[in-house]
C-alpha positions as CSV (number, residue, x, y, z in Angstrom):
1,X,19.0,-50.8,-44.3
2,X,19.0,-54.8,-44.3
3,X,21.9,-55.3,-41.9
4,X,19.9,-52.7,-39.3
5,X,17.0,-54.5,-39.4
6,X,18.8,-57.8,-38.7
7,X,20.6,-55.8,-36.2
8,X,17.8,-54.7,-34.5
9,X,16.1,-58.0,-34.9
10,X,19.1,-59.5,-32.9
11,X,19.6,-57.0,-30.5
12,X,17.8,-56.1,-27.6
13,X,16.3,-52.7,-27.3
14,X,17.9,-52.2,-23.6
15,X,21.2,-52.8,-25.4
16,X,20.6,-50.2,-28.1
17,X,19.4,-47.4,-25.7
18,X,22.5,-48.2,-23.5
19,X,24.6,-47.4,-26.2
20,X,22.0,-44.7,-27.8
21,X,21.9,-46.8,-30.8
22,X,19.7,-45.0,-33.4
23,X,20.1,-45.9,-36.9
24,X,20.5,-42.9,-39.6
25,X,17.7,-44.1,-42.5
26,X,19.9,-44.1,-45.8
27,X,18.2,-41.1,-47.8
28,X,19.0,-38.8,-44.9
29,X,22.4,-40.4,-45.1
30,X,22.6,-39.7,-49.0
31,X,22.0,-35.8,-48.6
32,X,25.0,-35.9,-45.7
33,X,27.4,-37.8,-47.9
34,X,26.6,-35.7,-51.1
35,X,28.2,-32.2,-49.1
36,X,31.6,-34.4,-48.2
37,X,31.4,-35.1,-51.6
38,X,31.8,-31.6,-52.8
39,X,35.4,-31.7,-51.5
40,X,37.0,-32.4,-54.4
41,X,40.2,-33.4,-52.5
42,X,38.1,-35.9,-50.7
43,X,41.1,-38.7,-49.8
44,X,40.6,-39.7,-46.1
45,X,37.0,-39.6,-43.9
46,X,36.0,-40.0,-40.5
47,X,32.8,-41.9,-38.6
48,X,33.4,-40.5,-34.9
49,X,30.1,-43.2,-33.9
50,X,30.6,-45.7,-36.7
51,X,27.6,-48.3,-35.3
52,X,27.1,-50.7,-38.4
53,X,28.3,-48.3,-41.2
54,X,25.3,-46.9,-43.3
55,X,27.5,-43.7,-44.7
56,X,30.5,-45.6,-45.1
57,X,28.4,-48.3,-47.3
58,X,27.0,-45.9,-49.0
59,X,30.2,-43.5,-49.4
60,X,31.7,-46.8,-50.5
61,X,29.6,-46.8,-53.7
62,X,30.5,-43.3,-55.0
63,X,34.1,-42.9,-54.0
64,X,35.5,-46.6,-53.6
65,X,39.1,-45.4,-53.2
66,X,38.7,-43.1,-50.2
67,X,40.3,-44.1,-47.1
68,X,37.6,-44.2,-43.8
69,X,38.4,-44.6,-40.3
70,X,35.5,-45.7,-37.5
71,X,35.1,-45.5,-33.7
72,X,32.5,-47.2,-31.8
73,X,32.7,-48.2,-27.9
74,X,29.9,-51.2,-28.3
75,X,32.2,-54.3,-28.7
76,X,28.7,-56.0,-29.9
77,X,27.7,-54.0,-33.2
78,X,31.9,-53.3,-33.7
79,X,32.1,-57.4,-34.8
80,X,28.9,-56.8,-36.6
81,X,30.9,-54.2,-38.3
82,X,33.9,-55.6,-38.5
83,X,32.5,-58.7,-40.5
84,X,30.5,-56.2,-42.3
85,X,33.6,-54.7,-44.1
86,X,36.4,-57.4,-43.1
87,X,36.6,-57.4,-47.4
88,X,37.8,-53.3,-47.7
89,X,41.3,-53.2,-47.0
90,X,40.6,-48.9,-46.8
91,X,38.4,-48.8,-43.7
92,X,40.0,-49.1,-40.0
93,X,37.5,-49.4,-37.4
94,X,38.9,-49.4,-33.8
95,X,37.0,-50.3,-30.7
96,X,37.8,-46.9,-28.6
97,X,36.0,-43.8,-27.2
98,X,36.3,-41.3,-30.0
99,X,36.2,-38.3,-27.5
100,X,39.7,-39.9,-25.9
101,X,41.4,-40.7,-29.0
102,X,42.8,-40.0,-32.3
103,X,43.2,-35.8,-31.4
104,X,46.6,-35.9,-33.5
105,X,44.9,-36.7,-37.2
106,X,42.8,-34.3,-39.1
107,X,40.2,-35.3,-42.2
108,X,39.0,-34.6,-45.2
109,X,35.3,-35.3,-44.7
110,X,33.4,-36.3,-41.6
111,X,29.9,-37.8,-41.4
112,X,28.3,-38.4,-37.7
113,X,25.4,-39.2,-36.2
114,X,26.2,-39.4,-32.4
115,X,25.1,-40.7,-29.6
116,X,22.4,-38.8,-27.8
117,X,22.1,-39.6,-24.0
118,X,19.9,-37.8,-21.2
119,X,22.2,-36.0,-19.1
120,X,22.2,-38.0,-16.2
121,X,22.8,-41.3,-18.9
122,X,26.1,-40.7,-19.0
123,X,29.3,-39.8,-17.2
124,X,29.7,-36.7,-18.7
125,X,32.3,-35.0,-16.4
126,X,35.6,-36.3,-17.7
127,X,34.5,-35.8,-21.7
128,X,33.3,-32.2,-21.2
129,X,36.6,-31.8,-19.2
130,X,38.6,-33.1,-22.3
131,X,37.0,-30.8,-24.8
132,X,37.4,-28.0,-23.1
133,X,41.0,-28.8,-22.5
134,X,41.7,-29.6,-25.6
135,X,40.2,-27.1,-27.4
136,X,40.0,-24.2,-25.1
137,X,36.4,-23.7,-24.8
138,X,33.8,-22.9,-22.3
139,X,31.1,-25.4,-22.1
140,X,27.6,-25.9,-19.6
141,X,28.2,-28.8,-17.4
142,X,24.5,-29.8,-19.1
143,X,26.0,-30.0,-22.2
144,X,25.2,-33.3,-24.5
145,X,27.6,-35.6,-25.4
146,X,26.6,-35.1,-29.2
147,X,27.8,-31.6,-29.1
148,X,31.1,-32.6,-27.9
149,X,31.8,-35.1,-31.1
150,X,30.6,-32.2,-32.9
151,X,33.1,-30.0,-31.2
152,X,35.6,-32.3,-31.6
153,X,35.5,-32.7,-35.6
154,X,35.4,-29.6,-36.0
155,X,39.0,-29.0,-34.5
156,X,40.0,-32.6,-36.8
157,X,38.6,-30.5,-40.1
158,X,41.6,-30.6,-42.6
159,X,41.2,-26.7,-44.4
160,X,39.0,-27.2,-47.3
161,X,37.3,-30.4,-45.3
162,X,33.4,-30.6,-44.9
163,X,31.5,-32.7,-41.9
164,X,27.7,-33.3,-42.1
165,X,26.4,-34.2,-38.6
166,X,22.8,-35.2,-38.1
167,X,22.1,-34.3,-34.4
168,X,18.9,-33.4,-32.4
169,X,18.1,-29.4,-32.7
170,X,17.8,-29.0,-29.0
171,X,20.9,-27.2,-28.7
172,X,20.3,-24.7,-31.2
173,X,17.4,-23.6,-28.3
174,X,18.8,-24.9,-25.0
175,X,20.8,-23.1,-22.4
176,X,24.3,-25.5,-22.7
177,X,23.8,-24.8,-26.7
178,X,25.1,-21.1,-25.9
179,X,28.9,-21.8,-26.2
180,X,28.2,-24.7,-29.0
181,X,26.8,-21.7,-31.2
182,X,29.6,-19.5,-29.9
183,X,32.2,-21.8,-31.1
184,X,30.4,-22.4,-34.2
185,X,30.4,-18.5,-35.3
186,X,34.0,-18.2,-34.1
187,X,35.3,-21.1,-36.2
188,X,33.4,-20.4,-39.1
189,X,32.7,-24.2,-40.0
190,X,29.0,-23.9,-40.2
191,X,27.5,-23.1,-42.9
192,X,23.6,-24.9,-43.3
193,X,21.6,-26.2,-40.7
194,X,18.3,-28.5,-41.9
195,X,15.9,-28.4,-39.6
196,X,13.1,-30.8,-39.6
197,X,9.6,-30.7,-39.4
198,X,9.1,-31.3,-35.1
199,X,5.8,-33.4,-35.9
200,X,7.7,-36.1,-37.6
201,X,10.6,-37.9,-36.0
202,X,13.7,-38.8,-38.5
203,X,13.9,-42.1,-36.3
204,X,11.3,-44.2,-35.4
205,X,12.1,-45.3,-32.0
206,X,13.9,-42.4,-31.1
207,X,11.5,-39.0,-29.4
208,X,13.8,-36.5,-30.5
209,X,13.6,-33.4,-33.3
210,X,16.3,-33.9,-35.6
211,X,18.9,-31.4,-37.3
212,X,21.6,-31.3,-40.4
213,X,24.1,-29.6,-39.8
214,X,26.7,-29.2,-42.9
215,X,30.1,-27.7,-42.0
216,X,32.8,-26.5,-43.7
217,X,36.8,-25.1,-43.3
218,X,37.5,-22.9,-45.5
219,X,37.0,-19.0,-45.3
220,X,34.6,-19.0,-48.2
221,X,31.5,-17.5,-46.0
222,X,30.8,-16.1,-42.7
223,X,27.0,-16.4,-42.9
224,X,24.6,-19.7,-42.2
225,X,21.8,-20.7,-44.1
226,X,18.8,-22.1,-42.2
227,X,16.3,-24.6,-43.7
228,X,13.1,-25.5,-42.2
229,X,11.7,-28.8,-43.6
230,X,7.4,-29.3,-43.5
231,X,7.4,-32.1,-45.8
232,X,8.6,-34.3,-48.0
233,X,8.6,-32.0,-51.3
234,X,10.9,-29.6,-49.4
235,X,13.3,-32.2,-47.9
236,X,13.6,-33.5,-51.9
237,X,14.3,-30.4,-52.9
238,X,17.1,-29.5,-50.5
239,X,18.4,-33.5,-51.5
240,X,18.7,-32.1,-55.5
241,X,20.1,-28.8,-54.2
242,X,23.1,-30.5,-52.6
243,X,23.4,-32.5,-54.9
244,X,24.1,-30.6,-58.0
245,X,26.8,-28.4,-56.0
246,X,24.6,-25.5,-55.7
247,X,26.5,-23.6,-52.7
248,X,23.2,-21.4,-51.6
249,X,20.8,-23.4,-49.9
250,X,18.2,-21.1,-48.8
251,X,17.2,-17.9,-48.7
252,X,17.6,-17.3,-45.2
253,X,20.8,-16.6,-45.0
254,X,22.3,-14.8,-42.0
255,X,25.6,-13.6,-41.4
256,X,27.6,-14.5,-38.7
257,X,28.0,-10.9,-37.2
258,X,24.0,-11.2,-37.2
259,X,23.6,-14.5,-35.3
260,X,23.4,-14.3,-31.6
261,X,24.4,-17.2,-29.7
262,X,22.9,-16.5,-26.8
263,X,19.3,-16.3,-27.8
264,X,17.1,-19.4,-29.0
265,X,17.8,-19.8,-32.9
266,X,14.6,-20.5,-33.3
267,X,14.1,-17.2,-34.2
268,X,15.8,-17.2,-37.1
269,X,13.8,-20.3,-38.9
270,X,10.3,-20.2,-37.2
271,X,8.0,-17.4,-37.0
272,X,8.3,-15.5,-33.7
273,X,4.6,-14.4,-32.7
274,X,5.9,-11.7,-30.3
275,X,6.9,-9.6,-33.5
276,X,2.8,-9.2,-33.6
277,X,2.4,-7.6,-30.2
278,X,4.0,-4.3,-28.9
279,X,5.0,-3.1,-24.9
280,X,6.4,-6.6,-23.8
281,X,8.3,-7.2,-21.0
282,X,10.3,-10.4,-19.8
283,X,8.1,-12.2,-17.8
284,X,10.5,-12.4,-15.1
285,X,10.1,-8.8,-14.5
286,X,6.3,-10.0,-13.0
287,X,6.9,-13.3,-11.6
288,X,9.6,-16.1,-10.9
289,X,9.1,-19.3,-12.4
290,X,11.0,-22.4,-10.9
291,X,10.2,-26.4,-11.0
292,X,8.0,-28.3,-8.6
293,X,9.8,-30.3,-5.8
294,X,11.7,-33.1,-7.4
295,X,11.8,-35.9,-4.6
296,X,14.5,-38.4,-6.3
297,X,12.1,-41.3,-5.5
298,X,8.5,-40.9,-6.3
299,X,7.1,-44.3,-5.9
300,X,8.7,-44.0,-2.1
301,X,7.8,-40.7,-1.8
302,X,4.3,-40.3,-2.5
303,X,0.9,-41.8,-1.0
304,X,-2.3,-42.2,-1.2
305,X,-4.9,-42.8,1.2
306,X,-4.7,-46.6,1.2
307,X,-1.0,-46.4,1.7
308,X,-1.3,-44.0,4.4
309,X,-3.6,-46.2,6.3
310,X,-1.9,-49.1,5.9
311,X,1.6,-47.9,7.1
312,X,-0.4,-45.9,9.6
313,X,1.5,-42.7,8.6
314,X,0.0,-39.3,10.3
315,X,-1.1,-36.8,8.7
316,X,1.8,-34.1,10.0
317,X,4.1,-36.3,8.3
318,X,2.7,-36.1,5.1
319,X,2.5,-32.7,2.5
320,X,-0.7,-32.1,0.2
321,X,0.6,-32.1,-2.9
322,X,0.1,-32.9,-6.7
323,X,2.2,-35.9,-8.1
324,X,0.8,-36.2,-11.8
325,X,-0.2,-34.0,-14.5
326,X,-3.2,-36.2,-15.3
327,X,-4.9,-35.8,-12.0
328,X,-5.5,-31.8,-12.7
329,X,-8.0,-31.1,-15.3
330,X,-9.7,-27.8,-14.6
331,X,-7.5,-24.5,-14.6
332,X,-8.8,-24.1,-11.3
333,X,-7.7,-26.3,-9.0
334,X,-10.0,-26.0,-5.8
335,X,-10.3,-27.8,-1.9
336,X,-12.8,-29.7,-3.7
337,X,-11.0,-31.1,-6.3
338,X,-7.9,-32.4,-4.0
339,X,-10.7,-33.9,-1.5
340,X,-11.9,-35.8,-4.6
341,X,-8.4,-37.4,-5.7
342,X,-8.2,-38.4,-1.8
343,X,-11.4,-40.1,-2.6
344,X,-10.1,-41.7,-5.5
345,X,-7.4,-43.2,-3.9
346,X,-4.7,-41.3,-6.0
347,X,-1.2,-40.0,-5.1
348,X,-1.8,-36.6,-3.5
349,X,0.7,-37.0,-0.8
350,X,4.4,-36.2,-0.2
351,X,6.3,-37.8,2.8
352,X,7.2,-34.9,4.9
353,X,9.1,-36.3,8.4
354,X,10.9,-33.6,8.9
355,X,14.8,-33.5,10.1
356,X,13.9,-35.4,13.5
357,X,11.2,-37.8,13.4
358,X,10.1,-39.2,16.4
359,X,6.8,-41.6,15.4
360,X,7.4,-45.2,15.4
361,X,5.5,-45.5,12.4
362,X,7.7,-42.9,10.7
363,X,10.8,-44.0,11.7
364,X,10.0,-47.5,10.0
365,X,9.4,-46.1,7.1
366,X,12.4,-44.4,6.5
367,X,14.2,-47.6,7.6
368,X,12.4,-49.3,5.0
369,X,13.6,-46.7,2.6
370,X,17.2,-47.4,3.7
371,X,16.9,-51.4,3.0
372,X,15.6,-50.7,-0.7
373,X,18.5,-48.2,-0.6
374,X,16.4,-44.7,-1.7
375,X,18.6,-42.8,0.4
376,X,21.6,-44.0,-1.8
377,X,19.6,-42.7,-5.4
378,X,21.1,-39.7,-6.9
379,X,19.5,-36.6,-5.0
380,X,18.7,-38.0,-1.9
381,X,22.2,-38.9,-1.5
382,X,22.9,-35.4,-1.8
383,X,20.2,-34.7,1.1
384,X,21.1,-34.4,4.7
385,X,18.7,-36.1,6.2
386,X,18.1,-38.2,3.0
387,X,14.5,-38.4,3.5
388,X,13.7,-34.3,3.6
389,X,12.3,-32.7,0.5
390,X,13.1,-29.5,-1.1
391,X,11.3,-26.9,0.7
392,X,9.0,-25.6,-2.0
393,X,5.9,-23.5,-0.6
394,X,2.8,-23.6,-2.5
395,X,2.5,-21.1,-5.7
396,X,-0.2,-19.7,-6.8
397,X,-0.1,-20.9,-10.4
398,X,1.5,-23.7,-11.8
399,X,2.4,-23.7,-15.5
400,X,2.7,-27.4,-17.4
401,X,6.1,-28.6,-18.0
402,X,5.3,-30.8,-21.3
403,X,2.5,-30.2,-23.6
404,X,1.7,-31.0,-27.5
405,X,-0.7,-27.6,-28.2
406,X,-0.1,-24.9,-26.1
407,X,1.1,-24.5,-22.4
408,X,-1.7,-24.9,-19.6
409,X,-1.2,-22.5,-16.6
410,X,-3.5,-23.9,-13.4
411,X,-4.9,-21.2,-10.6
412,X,-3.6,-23.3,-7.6
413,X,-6.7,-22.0,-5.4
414,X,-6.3,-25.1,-3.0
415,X,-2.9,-23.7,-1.9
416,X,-1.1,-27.2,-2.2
417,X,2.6,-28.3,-3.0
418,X,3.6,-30.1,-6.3
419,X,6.2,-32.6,-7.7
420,X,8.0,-31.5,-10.9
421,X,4.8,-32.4,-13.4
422,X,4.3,-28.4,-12.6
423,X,6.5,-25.6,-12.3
424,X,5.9,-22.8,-10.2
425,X,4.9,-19.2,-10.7
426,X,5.5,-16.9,-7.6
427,X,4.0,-13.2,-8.2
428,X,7.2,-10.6,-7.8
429,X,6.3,-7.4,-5.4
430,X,8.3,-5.3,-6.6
431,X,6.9,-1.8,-7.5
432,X,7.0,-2.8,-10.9
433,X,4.5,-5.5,-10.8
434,X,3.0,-3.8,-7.3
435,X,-0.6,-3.2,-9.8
436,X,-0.7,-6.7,-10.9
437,X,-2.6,-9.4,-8.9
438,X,-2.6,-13.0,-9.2
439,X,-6.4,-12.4,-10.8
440,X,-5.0,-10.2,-13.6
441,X,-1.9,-12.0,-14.5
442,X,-3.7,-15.8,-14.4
443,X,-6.6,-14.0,-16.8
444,X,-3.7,-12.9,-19.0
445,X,-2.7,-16.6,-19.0
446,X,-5.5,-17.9,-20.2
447,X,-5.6,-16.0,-23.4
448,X,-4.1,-17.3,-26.7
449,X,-2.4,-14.5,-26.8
450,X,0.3,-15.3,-23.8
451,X,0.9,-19.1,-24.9
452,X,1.4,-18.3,-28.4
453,X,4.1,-15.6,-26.9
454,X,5.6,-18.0,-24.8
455,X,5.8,-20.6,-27.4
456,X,8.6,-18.4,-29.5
457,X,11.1,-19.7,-26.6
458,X,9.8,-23.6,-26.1
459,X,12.1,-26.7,-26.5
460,X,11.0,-28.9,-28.9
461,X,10.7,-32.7,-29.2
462,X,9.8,-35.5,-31.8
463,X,6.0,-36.0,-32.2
464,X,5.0,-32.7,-31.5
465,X,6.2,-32.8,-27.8
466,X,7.2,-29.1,-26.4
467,X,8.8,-28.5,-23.1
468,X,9.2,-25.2,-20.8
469,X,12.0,-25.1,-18.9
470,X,11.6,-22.7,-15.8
471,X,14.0,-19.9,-17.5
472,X,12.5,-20.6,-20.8
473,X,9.9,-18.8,-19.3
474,X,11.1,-16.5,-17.0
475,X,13.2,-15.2,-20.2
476,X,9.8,-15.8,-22.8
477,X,7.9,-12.7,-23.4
478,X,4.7,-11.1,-22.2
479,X,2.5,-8.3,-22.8
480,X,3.0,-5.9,-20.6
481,X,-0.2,-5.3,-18.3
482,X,0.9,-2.4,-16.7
483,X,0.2,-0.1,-19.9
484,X,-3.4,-1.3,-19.2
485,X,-5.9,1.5,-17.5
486,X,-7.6,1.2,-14.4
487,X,-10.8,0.6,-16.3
488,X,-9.3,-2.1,-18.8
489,X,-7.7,-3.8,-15.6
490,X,-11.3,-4.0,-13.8
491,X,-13.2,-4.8,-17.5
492,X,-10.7,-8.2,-17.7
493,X,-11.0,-9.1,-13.9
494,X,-15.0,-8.9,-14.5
495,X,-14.3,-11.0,-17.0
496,X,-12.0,-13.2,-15.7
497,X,-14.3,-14.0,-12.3
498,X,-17.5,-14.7,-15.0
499,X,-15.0,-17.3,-16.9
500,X,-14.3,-18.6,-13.6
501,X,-17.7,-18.9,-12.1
502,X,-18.9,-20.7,-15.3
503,X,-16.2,-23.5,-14.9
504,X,-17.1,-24.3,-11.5
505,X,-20.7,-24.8,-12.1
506,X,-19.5,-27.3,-15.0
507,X,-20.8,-24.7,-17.9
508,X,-17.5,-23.2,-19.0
509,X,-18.0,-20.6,-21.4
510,X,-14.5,-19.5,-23.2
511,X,-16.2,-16.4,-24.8
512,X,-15.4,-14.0,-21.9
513,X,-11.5,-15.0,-23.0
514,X,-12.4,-14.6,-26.3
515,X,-13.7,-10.5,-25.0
516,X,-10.3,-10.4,-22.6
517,X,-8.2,-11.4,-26.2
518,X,-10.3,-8.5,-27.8
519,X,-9.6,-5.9,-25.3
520,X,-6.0,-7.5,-25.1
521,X,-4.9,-7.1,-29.4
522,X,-6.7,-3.7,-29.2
523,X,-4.1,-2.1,-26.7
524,X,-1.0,-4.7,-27.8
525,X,-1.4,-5.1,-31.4
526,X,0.6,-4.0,-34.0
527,X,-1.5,-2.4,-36.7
């Protein structure tokens, strides 16, 4: 990886995340190369995000005679490709969108590692418009730009071609990754996904879990194998497996007919705690979870008290709420808790004009906002007035957004707002949750029991980072508490009100959840 590191060395980090630079390491690069290699009619490949090379160096080595053609958009690392392999009269590299070009030719191997952007990092209208044009799909308008070159390849497969894409696994468990699956299955190119281990990242600077995925057109199989790599003995094993042509992978194989794309695959490579537990419901079926207020501008946005006494601000302009994860560290958040973050000078407050502000004081400020140009940012343009929030009333439990053990769910006893570091959980009132009260449902919460449930449908990130969206949890699992007596019901509140009482005087004493757990896996557990 010497011309990487040079490259890296050279060029600035801003310039690599623009282009979502992130180099595939050379053994991972091997295993991908080794499937293409099984084509035996291997004669022409394709490198949809070329960068500065690494399989085509490497393919080089084994198969000197096969023709390669490369796409990159960055005019900087296409010269330091370009002068890389000025000497190989076999590979073409042109300087050109890949999703825009070259629809017309098809290959007989294809090895990618795309680029991966945040959704709002790109423009990602007019490419999801030419997929699904071109290949006659149905696609989330959240939907990556590394799924469409993996869309795209797919179509460009010669029969009997193979494609190895190294991508991040957040599709295979994300809501746009529905009708990426769903194409999968129906063209019946995939045939191995290698999932790795979501404590280690693959690349170093990049925070992202990290997939294989080897395809295949031919009508050999209609089943996919899943992998799930710990550590490094299992990755060399898979490496040796590949390479010595074995065609099963793994044992978990699942046929096609058996794999739902509309459900988190997850389930078919991790262990799914909910399998332990019986009478679940969807949790949406008790409460609604949606995401905190997201103000488009927080450093405008948000004050503290020294910021509201020196812009003189009042008070009715200005909405208690909770800006930063960090600031909440009890699961009961109280009156006296936010009066001590006033005291400490920390963000607590949202500006809250209103649609027809009148105060001097007020009306400067959002003038001020209008000369740094706030109101021209991406959702306050899309505000009328610019400078009114969402109107978001305060839930009575907020659930964490990002977390590295297990979810944290807060009692919001203070009643107060909250940016998007929380989501929201509003009780339903339906007569099917009519006998479950906040009390009940945040005791459940605070039990093992519901975060490992809720875990089977998390997103995952590199370094151990996990992620709830809202509907991961409105569609996660939970026990359901209306199988509980009358007695059990009152024996967990009891309970629940002893746990609390012991926090607040600063003694917190877990075993009464430990007793609410007991009572819990002796009604839900499956013997």
């Amino acid at each position: 990886m010497i011309l990487e590191k040079t490259y890296t060395q050279k060029v600035g980090l801003s310039h690599r995340k623009k282009y979502a630079q992130f180099f595939t390491p050379e053994e991972v690069a091997e295993v991908m190369i080794d499937w293409i290699l099984k084509n035996k009619s291997l004669k022409t490949v394709l490198e949809p995000a070329f960068g500065l090379g690494v399989f085509s160096r490497l393919l080089l080595k084994k198969n000197c005679n096969v023709k390669i053609k490369g796409f990159d958009v960055d005019p900087v690392i296409f010269e330091e490709a370009n002068t890389s392999f000025r000497e190989y009269s076999n590979v073409q590299l042109i300087l050109e969108d890949y999703l825009f070009n070259d629809w017309e030719n098809k290959y007989d191997g294809i090895l990618c590692n795309p680029p991966y952007f945040k959704f709002h990092d790109y423009e990602n209208k007019k490419a999801l418009e030419e997929i699904k044009k071109r290949l006659n799909v149905k696609l989330n308008g959240f939907t990556n730009i590394y799924t469409l070159f993996l869309l795209k390849s797919i179509y460009q497969l010669n029969e009997g071609g193979k494609a190895a894409y190294i991508i991040p696994s957040e599709f295979l468990n994300s809501d746009y990754g529905t009708f990426v699956k769903d194409y999968l299955l129906k063209t019946n190119a995939l045939k191995h996904i290698i999932i790795f281990d979501f404590k280690e990242n693959i690349f170093d600077d990049a925070l992202t879990t990290s997939a294989i995925l080897l395809l295949s057109k031919d009508n050999k199989t209609s089943s996919v194998s899943f992998s799930s790599i710990q550590n490094r003995e299992q990755f060399d094993d898979i490496k040796k497996q590949i390479k010595n042509t074995k065609t099963e992978l793994s044992n978990n194989t699942i046929s096609n007919t058996n794999l739902d794309p509309n459900i988190k695959w997850r389930a078919y490579y991790q262990t799914q705690f909910n399998k332990k537990y019986k009478y679940l419901v969807p949790f949406k079926k008790v409460a609604k979870v949606v995401r905190g207020i997201a103000t488009g501008a927080n450093e405008y946005f948000t004050f503290n008290k020294e910021k509201v006494e020196k812009l003189n601000i009042p008070h009715h302009s200005l909405l208690p709420c909770i800006t930063k994860s960090k600031d909440v560290n009890s699961p009961f958040f109280t009156s006296k808790h936010f009066k001590e973050l006033i005291d400490s000078n920390a963000n607590i407050y949202l500006f809250d004009a209103g649609k027809t502000p009148s105060d001097s004081d007020v009306l400067d400020y959002i003038a001020s906002g209008e000369k740094q140009g706030i109101h021209e940012k991406f959702l306050t343009s899309r505000r009328n007035p610019w400078f009114i929030n969402e109107n978001r009333p305060p839930s009575p439990i907020w659930v964490s957004v990002f977390n590295r053990k297990h979810v944290k769910f807060i009692r919001n006893e203070a009643q107060i707002s909250n940016l998007t570091t929380f989501h929201c959980i509003y009780l339903k009132s339906d007569l099917f949750s009519s006998d479950i009260d906040v009390d009940l449902l945040f005791a459940y919460l605070l039990t093992d029991i519901a975060k490992e449930i809720f875990s089977d449908n998390r997103r995952e990130y590199g370094d151990g980072l996990k992620k709830f969206e809202p509907n991961d949890l409105n569609n996660g699992l939970m026990l359901d508490l209306s199988q509980l007596t009358k007695e059990e019901k009152e024996d967990i509140k009891i309970l629940y009100h002893t746990y609390r009482k012991s926090v607040m005087e600063y003694r917190e004493d877990k075993d009464h959840i430990d007793t609410i757990e007991k009572i819990l896996k002796k009604k839900y557990m499956v013997v």
